[in-house]
MIBAZA-427170 format. One record per residue (C-alpha): residue in three letters; x, y, z. Coordinates in steps of 0.2 Angstrom, whole numbers, plus 2048, in hexadecimal, padded with zeros to 3 digits. Layout:
N
ALAXYZ;...
END
This chain:
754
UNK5C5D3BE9F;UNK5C4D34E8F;UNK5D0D23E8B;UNK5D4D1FE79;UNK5E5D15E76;UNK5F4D11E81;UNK605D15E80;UNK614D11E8B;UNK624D1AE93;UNK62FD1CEA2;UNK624D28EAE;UNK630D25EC0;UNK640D1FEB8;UNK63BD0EEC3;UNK631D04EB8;UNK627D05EA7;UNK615D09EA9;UNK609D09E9D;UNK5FDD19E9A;UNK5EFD1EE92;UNK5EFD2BE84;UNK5E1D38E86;UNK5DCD3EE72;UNK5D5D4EE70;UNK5D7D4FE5B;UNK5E1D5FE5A;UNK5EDD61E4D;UNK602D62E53;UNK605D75E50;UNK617D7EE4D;UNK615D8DE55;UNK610D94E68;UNK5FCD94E6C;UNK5F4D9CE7A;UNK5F6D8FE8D;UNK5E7D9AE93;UNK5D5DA0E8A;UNK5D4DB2E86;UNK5CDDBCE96;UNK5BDDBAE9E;UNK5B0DCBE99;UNK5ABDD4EA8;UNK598DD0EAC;UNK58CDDCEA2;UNK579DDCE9F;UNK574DD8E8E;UNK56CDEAE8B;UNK580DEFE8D;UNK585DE2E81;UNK587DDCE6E;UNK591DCDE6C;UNK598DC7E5C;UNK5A4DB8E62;UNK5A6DB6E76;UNK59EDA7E83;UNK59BDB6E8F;UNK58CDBAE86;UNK57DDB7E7C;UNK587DB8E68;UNK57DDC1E5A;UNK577DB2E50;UNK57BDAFE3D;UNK58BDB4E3D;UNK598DAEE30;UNK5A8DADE36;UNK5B2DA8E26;UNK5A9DB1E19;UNK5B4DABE07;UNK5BDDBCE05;UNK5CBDB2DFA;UNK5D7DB5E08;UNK5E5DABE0E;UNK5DFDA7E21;UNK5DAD96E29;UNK5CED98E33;UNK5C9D8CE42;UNK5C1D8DE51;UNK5CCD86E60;UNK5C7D84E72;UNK5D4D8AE7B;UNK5D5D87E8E;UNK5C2D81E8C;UNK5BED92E82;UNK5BBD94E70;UNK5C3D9DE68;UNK5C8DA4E55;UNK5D8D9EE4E;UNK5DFDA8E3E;UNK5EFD9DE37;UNK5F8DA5E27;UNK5EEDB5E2A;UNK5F0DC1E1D;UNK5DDDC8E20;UNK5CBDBFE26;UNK5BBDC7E26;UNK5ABDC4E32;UNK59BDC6E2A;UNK58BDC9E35;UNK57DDC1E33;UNK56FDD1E35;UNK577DE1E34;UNK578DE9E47;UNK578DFAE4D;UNK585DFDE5A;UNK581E10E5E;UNK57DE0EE6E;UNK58DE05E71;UNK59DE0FE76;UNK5ACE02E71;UNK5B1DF3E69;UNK5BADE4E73;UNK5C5DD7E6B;UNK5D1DCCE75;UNK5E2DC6E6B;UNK5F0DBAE6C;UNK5FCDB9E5F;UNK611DB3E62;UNK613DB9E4F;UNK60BDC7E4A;UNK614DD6E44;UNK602DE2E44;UNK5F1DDEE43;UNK5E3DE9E3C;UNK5CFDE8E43;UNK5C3DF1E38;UNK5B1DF4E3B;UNK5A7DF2E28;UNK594DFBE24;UNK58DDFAE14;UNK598E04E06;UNK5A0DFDE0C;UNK5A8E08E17;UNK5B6E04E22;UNK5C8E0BE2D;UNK5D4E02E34;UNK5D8E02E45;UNK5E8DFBE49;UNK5EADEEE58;UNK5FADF3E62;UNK604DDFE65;UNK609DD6E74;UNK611DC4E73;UNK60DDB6E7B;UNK600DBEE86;UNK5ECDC2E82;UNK5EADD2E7F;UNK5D8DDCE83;UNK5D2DEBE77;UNK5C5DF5E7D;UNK5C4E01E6A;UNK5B9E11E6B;UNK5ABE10E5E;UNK5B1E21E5B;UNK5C0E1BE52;UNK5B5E16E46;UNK5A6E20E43;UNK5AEE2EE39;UNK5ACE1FE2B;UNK5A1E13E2F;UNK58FE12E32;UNK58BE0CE44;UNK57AE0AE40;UNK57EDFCE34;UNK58BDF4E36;UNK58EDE3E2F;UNK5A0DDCE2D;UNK5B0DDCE34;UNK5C1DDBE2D;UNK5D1DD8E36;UNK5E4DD8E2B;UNK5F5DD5E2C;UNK5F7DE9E29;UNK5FEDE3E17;UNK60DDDBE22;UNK60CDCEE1A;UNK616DC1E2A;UNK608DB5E28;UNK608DB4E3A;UNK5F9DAAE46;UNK5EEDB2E50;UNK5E0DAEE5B;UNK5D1DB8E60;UNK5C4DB6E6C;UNK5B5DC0E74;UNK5B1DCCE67;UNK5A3DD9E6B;UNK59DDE9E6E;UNK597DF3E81;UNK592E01E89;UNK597E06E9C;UNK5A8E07EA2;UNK5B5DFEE9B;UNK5BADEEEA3;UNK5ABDF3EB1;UNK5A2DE6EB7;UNK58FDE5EB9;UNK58EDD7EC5;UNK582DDDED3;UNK581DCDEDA;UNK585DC6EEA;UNK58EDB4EEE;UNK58CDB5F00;UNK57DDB9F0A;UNK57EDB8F20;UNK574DB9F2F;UNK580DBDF3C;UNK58EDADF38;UNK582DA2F2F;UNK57DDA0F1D;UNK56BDA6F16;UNK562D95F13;UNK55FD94F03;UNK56BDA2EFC;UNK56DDA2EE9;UNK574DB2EE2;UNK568DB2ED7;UNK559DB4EE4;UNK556DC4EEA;UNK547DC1EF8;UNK548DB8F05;UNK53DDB4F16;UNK547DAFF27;UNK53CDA8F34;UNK542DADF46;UNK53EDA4F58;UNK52EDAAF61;UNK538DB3F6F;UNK542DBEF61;UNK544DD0F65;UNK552DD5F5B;UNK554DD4F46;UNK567DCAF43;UNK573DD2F3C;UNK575DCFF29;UNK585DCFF21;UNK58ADCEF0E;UNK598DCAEFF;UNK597DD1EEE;UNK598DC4EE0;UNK5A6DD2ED8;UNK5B4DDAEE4;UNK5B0DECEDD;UNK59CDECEDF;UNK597DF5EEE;UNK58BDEDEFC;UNK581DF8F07;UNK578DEDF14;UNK566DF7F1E;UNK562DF0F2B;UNK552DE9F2F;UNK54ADF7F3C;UNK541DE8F47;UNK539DD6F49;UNK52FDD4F3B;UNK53BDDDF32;UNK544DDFF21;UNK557DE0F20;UNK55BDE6F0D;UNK56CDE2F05;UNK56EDF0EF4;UNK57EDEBEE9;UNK585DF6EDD;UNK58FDF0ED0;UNK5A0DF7ECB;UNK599DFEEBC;UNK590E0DEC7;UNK57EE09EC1;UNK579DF6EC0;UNK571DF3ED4;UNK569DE5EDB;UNK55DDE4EEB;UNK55DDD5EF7;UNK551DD5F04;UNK552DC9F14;UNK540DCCF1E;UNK53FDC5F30;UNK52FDBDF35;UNK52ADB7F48;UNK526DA6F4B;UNK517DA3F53;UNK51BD98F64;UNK50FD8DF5C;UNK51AD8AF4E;UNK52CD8CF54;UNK537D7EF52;UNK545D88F57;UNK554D85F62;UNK55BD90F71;UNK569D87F72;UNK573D78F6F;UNK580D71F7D;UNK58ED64F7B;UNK595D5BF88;UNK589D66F93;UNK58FD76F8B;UNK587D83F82;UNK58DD85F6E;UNK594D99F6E;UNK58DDA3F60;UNK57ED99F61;UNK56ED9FF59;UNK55ED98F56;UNK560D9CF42;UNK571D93F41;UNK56CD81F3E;UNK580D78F3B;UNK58DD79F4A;UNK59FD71F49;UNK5A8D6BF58;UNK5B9D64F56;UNK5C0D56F61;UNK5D1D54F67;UNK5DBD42F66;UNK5CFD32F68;UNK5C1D3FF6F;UNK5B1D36F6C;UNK5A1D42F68;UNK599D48F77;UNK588D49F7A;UNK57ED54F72;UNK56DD5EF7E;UNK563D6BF76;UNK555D78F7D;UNK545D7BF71;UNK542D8DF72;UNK52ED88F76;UNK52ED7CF82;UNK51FD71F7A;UNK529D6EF69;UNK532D5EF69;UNK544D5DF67;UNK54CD4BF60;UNK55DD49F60;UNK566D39F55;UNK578D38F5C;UNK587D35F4E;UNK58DD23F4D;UNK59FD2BF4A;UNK5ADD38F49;UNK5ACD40F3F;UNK599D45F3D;UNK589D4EF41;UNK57BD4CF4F;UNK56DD50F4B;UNK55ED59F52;UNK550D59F4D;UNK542D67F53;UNK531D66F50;UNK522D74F54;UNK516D71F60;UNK508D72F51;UNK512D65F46;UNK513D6FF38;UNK525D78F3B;UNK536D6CF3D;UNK548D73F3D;UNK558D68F3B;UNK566D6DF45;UNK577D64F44;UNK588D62F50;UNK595D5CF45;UNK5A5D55F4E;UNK5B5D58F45;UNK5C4D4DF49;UNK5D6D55F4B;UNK5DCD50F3B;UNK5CDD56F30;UNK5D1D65F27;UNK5C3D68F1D;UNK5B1D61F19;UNK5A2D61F10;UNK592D5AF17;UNK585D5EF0D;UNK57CD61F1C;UNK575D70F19;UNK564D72F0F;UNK56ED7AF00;UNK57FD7AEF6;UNK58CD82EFD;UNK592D90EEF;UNK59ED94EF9;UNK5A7D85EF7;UNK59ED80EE4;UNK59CD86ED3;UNK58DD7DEC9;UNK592D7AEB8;UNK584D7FEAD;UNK581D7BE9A;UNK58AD6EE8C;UNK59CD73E8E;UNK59BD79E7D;UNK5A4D8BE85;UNK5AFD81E93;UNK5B5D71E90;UNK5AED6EE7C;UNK59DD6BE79;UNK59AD59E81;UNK5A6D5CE8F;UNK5B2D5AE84;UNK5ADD44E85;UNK59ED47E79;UNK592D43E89;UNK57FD46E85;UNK578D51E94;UNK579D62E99;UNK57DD66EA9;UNK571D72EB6;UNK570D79EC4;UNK55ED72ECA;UNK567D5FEC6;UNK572D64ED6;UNK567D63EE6;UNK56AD60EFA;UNK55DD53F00;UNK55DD45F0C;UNK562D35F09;UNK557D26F0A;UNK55AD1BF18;UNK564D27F22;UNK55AD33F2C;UNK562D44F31;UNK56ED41F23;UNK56ED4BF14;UNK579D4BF06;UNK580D54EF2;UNK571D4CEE6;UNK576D4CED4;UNK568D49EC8;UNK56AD41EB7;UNK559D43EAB;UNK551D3FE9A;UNK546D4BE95;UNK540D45E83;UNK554D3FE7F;UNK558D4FE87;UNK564D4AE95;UNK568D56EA6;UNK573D54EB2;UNK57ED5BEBF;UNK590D5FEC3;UNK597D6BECF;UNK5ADD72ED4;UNK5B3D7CEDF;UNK5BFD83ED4;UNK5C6D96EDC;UNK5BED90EEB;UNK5C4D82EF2;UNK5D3D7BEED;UNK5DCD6AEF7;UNK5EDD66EF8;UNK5F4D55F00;UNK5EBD4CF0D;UNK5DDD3FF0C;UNK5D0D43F01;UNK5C1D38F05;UNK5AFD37EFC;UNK5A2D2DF02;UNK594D2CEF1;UNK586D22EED;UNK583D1EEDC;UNK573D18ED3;UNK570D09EC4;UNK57CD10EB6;UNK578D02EA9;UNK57FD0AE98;UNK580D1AE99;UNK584D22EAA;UNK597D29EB0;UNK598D2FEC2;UNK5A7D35EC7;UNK5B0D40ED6;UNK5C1D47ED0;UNK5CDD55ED1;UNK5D6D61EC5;UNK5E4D6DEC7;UNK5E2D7DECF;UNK5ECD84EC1;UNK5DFD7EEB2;UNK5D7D8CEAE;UNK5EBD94EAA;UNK5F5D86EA5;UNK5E4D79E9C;UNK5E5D68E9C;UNK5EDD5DE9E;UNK5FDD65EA3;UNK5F1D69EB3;UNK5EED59EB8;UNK5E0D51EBD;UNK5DCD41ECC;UNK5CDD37EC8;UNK5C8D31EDA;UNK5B9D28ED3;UNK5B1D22EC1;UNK5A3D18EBF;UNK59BD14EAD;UNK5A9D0CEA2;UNK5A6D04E91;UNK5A7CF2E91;UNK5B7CF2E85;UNK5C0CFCE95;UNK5BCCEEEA1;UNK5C0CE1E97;UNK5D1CE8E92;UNK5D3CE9EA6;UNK5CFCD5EA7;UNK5BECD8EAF;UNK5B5CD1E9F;UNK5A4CCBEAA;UNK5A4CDCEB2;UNK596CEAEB0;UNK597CFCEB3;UNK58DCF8EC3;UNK59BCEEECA;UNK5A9CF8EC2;UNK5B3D05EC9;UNK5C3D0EEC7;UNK5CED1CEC8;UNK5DCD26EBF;UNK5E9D32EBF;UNK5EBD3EEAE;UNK5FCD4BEAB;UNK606D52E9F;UNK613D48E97;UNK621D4DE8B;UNK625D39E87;UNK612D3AE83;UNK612D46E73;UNK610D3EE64;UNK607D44E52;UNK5F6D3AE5B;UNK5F6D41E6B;UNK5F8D56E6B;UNK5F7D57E7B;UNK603D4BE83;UNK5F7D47E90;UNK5FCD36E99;UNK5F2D2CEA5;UNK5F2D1BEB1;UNK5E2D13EAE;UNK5E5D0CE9C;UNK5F4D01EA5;UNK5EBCF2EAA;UNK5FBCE9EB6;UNK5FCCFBEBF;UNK5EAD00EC1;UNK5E0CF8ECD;UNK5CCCF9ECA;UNK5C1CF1ED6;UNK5B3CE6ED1;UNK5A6CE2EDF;UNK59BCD1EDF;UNK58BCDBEE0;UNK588CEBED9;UNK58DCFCEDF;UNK57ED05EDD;UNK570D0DEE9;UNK57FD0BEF7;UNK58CD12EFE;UNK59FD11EFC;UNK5ABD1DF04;UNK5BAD22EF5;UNK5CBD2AEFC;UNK5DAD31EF3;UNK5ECD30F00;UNK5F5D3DEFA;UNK606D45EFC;UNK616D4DEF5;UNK61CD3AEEF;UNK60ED32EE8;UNK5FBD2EEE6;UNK5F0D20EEE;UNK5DFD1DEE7;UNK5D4D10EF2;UNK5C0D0DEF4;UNK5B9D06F05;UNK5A9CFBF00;UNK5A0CF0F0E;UNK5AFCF6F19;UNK5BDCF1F0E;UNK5CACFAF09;UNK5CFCF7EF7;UNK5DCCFDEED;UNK5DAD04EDC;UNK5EDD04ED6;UNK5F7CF6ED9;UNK605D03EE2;UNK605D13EE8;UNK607D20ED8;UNK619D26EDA;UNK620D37ED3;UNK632D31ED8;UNK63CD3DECE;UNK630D40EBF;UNK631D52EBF;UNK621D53EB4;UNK618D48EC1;UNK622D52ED0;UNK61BD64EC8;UNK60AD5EEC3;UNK604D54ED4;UNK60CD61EE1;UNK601D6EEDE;UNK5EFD70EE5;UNK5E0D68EDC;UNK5CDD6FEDD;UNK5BFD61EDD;UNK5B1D5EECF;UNK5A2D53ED3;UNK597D4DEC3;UNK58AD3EEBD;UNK58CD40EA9;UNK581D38E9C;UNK589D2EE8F;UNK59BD33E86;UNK5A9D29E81;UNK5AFD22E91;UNK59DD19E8F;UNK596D0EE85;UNK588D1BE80;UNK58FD28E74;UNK57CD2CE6E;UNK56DD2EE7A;UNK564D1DE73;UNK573D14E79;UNK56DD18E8B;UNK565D0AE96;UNK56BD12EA5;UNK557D14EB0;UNK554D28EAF;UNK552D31EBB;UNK560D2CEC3;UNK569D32ED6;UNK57BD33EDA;UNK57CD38EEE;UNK58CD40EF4;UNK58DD3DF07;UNK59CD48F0B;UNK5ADD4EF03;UNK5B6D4FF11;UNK5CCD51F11;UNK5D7D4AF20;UNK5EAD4FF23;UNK5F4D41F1D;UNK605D3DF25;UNK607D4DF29;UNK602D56F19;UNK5F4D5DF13;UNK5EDD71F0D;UNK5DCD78F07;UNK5DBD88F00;UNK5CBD93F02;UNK5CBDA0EF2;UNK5DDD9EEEF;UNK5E1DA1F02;UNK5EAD92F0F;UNK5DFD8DF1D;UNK5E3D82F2A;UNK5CFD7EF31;UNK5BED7CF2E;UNK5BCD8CF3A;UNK5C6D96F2E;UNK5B8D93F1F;UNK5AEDA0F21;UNK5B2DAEF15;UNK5C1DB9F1D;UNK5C0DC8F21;UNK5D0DD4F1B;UNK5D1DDDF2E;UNK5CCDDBF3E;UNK5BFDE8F43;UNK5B1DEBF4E;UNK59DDF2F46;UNK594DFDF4E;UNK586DF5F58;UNK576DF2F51;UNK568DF6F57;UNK56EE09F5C;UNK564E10F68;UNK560DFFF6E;UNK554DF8F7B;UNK557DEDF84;UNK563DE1F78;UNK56EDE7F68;UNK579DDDF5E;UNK58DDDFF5D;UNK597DD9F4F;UNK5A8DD6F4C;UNK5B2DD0F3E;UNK5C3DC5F3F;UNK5D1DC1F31;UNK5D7DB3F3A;UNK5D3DA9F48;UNK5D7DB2F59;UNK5D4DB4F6B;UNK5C7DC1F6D;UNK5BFDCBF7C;UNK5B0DD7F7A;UNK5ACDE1F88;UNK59FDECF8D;UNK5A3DFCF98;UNK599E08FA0;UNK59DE1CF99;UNK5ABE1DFA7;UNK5B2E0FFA3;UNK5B0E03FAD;UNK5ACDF0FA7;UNK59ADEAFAA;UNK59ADDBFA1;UNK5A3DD0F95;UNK599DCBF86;UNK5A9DBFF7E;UNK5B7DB7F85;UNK5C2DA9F7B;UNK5C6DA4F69;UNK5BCDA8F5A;UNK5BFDA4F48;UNK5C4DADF38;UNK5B0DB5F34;UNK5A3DBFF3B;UNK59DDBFF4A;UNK58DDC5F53;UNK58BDC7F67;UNK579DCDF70;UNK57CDD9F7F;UNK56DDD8F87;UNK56BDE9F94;UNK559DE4F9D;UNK564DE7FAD;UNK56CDF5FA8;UNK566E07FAB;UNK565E14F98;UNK574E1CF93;UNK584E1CF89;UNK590E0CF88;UNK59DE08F82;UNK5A5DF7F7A;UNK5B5DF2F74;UNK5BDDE4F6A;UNK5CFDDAF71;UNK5D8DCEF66;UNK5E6DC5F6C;UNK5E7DD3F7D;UNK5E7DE1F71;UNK5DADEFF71;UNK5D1DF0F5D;UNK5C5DFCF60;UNK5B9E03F6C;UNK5A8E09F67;UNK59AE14F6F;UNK585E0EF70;UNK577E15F78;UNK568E0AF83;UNK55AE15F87;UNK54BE0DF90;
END
């Protein structure tokens, strides 16, 4: 997002436009490079781990990576798809020198990752003092990164493990002076390629989301109702495919549910716990239920606090009742103003000192997915914080020199001021002695958008000098093709230097009153000695682009951004005061640009940021901020409508068609055994479906003949949890059986005994 000098050429073969060239400062090369970083290391502990040259881990420091052996090597450091990584041009030989001498005997191999499109052979050798050293030769692949997982055996005939302290790689005496590029050189124990990631990313009571969940918390304490006699049913998804989850139960109300994950490596294990307390009736500000339009929500539960009920055509909300599970706490409920959105109810304890949130949120027909914020925490199933400097992603700065480093704690759900019942995203920016913090969050390989109308209502605060919100979108394919042959759709910016708004004709303008977006791709026209990356882009073209300027700042209020989006163009707009205004001067056409055709029919994934400082600023050093610290930027919603028809979002690479269809999916369709078992008098009943279905679950007595039905209509893609409650039914075996779509799953077996 960085503007530096304009160009022009023919992008739709209908009319000259003027671009913006985007300058990254790397130097023309004559041969192939990697499109992609080298792969990403499994997750290991750091007592598993000594890493010499990787961002996957903590790097042994001192280390001298091009120690004056007389060779013929150049030796840079490139970030490659965001990762840095070693670039050996001319090689003939290159050493690496540590720092402080290690001892790598409780290590079993040595992993190196390669890519080369030149290279006839290439030798790694492991150097102790002596020196003593053997080669070990590094069998080639072209044009693809290549992973080498070496036994330290190969190398301890010669060398002393205990001290070692260089490393050599050559050309074998070849003497091609071929390029090669390495990355995440280090040494481990365990299984090779094994991950130790015993974490968990998802964490449920029956179909709703732990409060609070952070895979990094291990304890957690869930208040039931008063009148609770059975502890939910709790449900979990391993952070790693091939980790192992074994969920106990918790044996009773107050109760302890545990959660142990094993990680694929066989022996890393972490233990969650979820301990069920009873409220007492003095403090329960619970619900029993929620009806709309006079009808009882299914699947309700008094721990599920979000609902979504989905209008058809010019369907207004209905009214929302609700029943307090003690009849002396008080029970508010603020209607929505409009579709779509949320009621609200608001439940407070009979002693004052409880009060629980619950929410209705009506979906219109043509919303296809949405984020709220309503909850009281991020949603990782749909986010990814970004953490750190972008030194290891994007080049340290975020690859725009910007001054803060982004957190996790500078991204928060909170309410927003002057709208009760509403809560929204809270990016932080702060100064902490010249030390700025901030926040940005994607949902990259987990939610990815494709067509529709895309439509962000934000807040921003007073950016002065110095601030840069922005909400925009990147390729789905960045992480394997880079940037900018990715693209990337800048729904929003806020923040840009004076010379920018000038060179737009808005010389009396601030970055208070300023806003604008942009559209960035690839271009062959683009290429030239100054611009490597043939990265091409609209905003710099002051006759097409379009920003808006508003007679009174934009801060500390709200205006709604959309991007109109299909398979023949873009259409950038922002609504302020209830006005629609366009931000280019046309609708963005591909016509029959086959580079704009590739790049802008492919789904894109969101990113949602408040920088501090960088070169679309006018602060490039932290005394150049004026901007008032610290500072909030409210997100409202993200919200994506179909657009003429068109319009896809993807949910970890997999199509969906609804907001029902979010939950995470199931692979089958199968029925659990019920839980409590023995039970008396109520157990629960789960079942789990891979796509939305009609379902009937049925209860029959041991010959067979039905005595109630506990489910009977459509369910969604998920898990599901039903109470049979048997107080009028006398002890002995029953049996219950899942239908989906008229057709028997399965049919279990449970015991009541009174």
């Amino acid at each position: 997002m960085t503007y530096t000098h304009l160009t022009s050429f023919d992008i739709t073969g209908r009319q000259l436009v003027t671009v913006l060239l985007l300058l990254i400062g790397v130097q023309i090369q004559a041969f192939a490079q990697p499109a992609t970083g080298a792969p990403t290391p499994p997750d290991r502990s750091n007592n598993e781990v000594i890493s010499i040259f990787s961002g996957a881990y903590t790097n042994v420091e001192g280390t001298n990576f091009n120690p004056n052996w007389q060779q013929a090597t150049v030796v840079t450091t490139e970030q490659i798809d965001g990762n840095a990584t070693l670039k050996y041009e001319n090689f003939n030989y290159q050493g690496i020198e540590i720092g402080t001498s290690i001892d790598v005997t409780g290590m079993e191999y040595l992993h190196l990752d390669m890519w080369t499109s030149n290279a006839s052979a290439v030798s790694a050798f492991l150097i102790s003092p002596g020196p003593a050293e053997t080669p070990y030769s590094l069998p080639i692949v072209e044009n693809t990164w290549q992973s080498y997982d070496i036994p330290l055996s190969e190398f301890s005939d010669v060398v002393d493990l205990s001290d070692v302290f260089q490393f050599k790689f050559t050309d074998s005496g070849v003497g091609d002076s071929p390029t090669i590029y390495i990355d995440n050189i280090y040494f481990f124990t365990g299984a090779v390629g094994a991950s130790s990631n015993a974490t968990l990313s998802g964490l449920k009571i029956g179909d709703f989301p732990v409060p609070g969940f952070s895979s990094s918390i291990f304890e957690y304490v869930v208040p039931l109702s008063s009148d609770a006699t059975v502890a939910p049913v709790v449900s979990a998804k391993a952070s790693d495919e091939n980790a192992q989850v074994v969920v106990t139960p918790a044996d009773g109300v107050p109760g302890t549910a545990t959660v142990t994950v094993t990680a694929e490596d066989g022996t890393t294990e972490n233990v969650y716990t979820v301990e069920f307390v009873l409220l007492g009736a003095e403090s329960d500000a619970t619900l029993s239920g929620i009806q709309v339009g006079g009808i009882d929500i299914t699947d309700f539960s008094s721990y599920g606090f979000q609902y979504v009920y989905h209008l058809t055509g010019d369907e207004t909300a209905p009214e929302v009742t609700a029943t307090a599970t003690v009849d002396s706490a008080t029970v508010t409920i603020l209607p929505t103003g409009e579709v779509p959105g949320s009621t609200s109810i608001f439940v407070t304890s009979n002693d004052s000192l409880e009060t629980n949130v619950y929410s209705v949120f009506f979906a219109t027909e043509n919303l296809l997915w949405w984020d709220e914020f309503s909850a009281s925490d991020l949603n990782t199933g749909y986010w990814s914080y970004d953490i750190g400097d972008g030194c290891q992603v994007e080049g340290c700065g975020w690859g725009n020199f910007e001054l803060q480093a982004y957190t996790e704690e500078s991204v928060y759900i909170d309410s927003i001021p002057g709208e009760p019942g509403n809560n929204a995203l809270v990016i932080e920016a702060r100064n902490e002695s010249n030390q700025f913090t901030s926040g940005r969050i994607n949902s990259q390989k987990k939610v990815d958008l494709k067509y529709g109308i895309v439509e962000v209502r934000m807040r921003v605060p007073d950016l002065e000098t110095g601030l840069w919100p922005a909400a925009w979108m990147l390729g789905s394919n960045h992480s394997e093709v880079g940037w900018p042959q990715s693209g990337e759709i800048d729904i929003m910016e806020m923040g840009q230097m004076e010379a920018f708004r000038t060179g737009q004709g808005f010389p009396n303008s601030t970055e208070n009153n300023f806003v604008g977006a942009n559209v960035i791709w690839y271009a062959e026209a683009a290429c030239n000695a100054g611009n490597p990356t043939c990265s091409a882009a609209i905003a710099g073209d002051a006759g097409f682009n379009n920003p808006y300027v508003s007679a009174t700042p934009m801060t500390d209020r709200f205006q709604t951004y959309r991007l109109y989006w299909n398979d023949a163009g873009i259409r950038l707009t922002v609504e302020d005061n209830g006005v629609e205004h366009e931000l280019y001067a046309d609708v963005f056409s591909y016509g029959n640009n086959a580079e704009l055709q590739s790049t802008f029919t492919e789904p894109f994934y969101m990113i949602l940021n408040l920088a501090v400082g960088g070169t679309f600023t006018d602060a490039l050093q932290a005394n150049q901020i004026t901007a008032p610290l610290p500072a909030k930027m409210y997100v409202d919603y993200v919200r994506l409508y179909e657009y003429n028809g068109q319009g896809e979002v993807f949910l970890g690479g997999m199509l969906t068609s609804s907001e029902e269809e979010f939950s995470e999916q199931p692979k089958d369709v199968r029925l659990l055994q019920n839980y409590p078992n023995p039970f008396n008098p109520s157990t629960n009943i789960q079942f789990e479906l891979n796509n939305a279905s009609n379902v009937t679950v049925a209860v029959y007595d041991i010959l067979g003949r039905k005595v109630t039905e506990l489910v009977n209509g459509f369910r969604s893609a998920g898990a599901h949890t039903v109470t049979f409650d048997a107080n009028s039914f006398s002890s002995g075996f029953y049996l219950y059986q899942l239908k989906v779509d008229g057709a028997v799953i399965d049919t279990k077996k449970m015991l009541l005994i009174k």
